[in-house]
N, C-alpha and C positions, 0 to 999 in steps of 0.2 A: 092447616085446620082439618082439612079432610083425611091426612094420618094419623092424626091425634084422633078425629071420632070415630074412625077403622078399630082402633087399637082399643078406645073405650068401651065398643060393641065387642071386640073379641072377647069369646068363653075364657074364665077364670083356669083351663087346662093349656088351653094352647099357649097362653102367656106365660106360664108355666114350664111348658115347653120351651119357647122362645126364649126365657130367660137361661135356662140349662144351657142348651144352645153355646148361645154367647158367652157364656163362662165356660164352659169347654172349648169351644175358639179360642178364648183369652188364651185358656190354659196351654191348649197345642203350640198356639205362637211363644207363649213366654216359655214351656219346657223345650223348643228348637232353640232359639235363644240362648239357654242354659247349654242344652249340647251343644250346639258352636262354641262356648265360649270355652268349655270345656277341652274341646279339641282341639283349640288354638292352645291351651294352657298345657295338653298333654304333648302337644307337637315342640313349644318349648322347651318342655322338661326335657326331652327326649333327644333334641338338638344339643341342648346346655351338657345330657350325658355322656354325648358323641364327644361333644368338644373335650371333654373332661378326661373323657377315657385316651382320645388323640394324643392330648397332654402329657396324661400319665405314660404310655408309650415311647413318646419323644424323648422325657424325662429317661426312662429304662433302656432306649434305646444309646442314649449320649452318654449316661454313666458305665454303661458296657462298654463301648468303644474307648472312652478314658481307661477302663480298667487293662484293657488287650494295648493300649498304644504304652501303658505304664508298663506291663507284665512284661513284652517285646523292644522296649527302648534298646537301643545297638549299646553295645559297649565293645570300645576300641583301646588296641596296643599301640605303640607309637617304633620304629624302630629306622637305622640309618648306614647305607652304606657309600662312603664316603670314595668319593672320584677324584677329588685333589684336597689332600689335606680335610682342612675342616671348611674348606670355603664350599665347597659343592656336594653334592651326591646325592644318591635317589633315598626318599625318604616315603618309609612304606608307612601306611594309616592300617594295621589289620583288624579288620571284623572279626571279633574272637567271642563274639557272642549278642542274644542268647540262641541256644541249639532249636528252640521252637520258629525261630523268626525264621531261621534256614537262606535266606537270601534277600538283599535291596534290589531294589527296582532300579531306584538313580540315587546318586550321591553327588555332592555339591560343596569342596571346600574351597572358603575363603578365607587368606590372610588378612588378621584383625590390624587393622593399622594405628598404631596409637595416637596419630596426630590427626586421627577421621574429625573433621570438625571446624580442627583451626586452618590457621593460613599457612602455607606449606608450599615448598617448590613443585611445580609443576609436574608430573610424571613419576616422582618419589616415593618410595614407598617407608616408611615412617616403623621398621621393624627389621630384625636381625638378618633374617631371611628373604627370598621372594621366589618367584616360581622363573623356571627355567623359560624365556618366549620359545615359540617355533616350535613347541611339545604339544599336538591335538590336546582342544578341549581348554587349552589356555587362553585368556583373555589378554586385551591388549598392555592391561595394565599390571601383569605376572601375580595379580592376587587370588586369581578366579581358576578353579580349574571341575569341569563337569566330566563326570563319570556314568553317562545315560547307560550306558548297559549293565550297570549295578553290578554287584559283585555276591559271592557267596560264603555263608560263614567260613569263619576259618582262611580267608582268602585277603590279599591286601588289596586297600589301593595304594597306587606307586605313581610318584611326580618327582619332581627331578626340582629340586632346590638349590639354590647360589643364597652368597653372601650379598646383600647390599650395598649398593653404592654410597658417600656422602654427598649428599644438594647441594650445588653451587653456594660456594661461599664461607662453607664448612670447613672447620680442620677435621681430615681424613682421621686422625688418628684419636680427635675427641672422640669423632663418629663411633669409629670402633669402639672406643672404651664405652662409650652410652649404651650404643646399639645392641652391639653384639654378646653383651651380658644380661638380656634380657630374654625374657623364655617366650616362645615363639608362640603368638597367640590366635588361635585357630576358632573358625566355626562351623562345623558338620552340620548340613542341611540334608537330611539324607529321605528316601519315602519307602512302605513296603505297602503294593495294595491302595487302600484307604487309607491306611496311617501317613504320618508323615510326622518328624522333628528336627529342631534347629541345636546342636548341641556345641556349647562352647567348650574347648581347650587352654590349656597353656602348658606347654614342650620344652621341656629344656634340651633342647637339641645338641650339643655337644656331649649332658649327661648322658644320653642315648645308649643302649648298648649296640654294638657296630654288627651289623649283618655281613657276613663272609658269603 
């Protein structure tokens, strides 16, 4: 009661006053308000751009690199010189290009084994050929053979090939006739750098022409 008769006795200017006042209060509080709201709304825009632009970057950054890993893919010659007959010899894989790529880092071939999958004799390798054991960088199973100190265009790599065995049980001479009319099926894992590819083969190794 005694605010309300203060306020009744107040002069017709001060209330006046008082009233201006408090709607400029209002106002100051609700125009902070609006900038806050403002600034969180520019700060997300601004975020959302960053991401945007990142994106687009990533995007340009990945479609470069496919176009350099496509420009620079290896291409290889196949060639064989023969130690006994056609059952053995060293068989070169040469890096003949391209002139820009200039050198691998590491290469990594495996014989593709046709019967990867099914049930198969133990130890067997399921293909015409197999890698010589006891030659660094072969694996125990003569399919694997790593080349870590890469090679350079123009340059082979060289492993030492035999004929297969037939798995117990087998007629030797079916073996032959299946096996060893089949073109020797390879997969070139090779890196330069950043790049890196998996490159499949098939060699007809006897067609070969014979390195002197």
């Amino acid at each position: 009661m005694a605010v309300r008769s203060k306020l009744e006795r107040m002069p017709a200017a001060d209330w006046v006053n008082l009233t201006a006042s408090s709607i400029i209060g209002i106002g100051a509080v609700t125009a902070a308000a609006i900038n806050a709201k403002a600034a969180v709304q520019a700060a997300t825009a601004a975020e959302r751009a960053a991401d945007a632009a990142e994106a687009s970057r990533s995007i340009a950054a990945s479609a470069e690199h496919e176009r350099r890993r496509d420009r620079l893919t290896p291409e290889f010659s196949f060639g064989i010189r023969w130690s006994m007959g056609a059952d053995e010899g060293w068989f070169h894989i040469n890096l003949v290009g391209p002139t820009a790529l200039e050198r691998l880092d590491w290469a990594r071939v495996t014989i593709r084994d046709d019967q990867a999958g099914r049930p198969q004799a133990a130890g067997y390798l399921y293909s015409p050929y197999r890698l010589r054991s006891g030659v660094d960088g072969v694996d125990e199973e003569r399919r694997v053979i790593e080349f870590k100190e890469g090679v350079l265009v123009t340059d082979p790599l060289v492993c030492f090939i035999e004929r297969t065995l037939a798995p117990p049980g087998a007629n030797d001479f079916m073996w032959r006739k299946d096996q060893h009319s089949k073109p020797l099926r390879l997969l070139i894992e090779c890196g330069r750098g950043d790049l890196s590819w998996a490159l499949p083969y098939e060699v007809n190794v006897p067609g070969l022409t014979q390195i002197r």
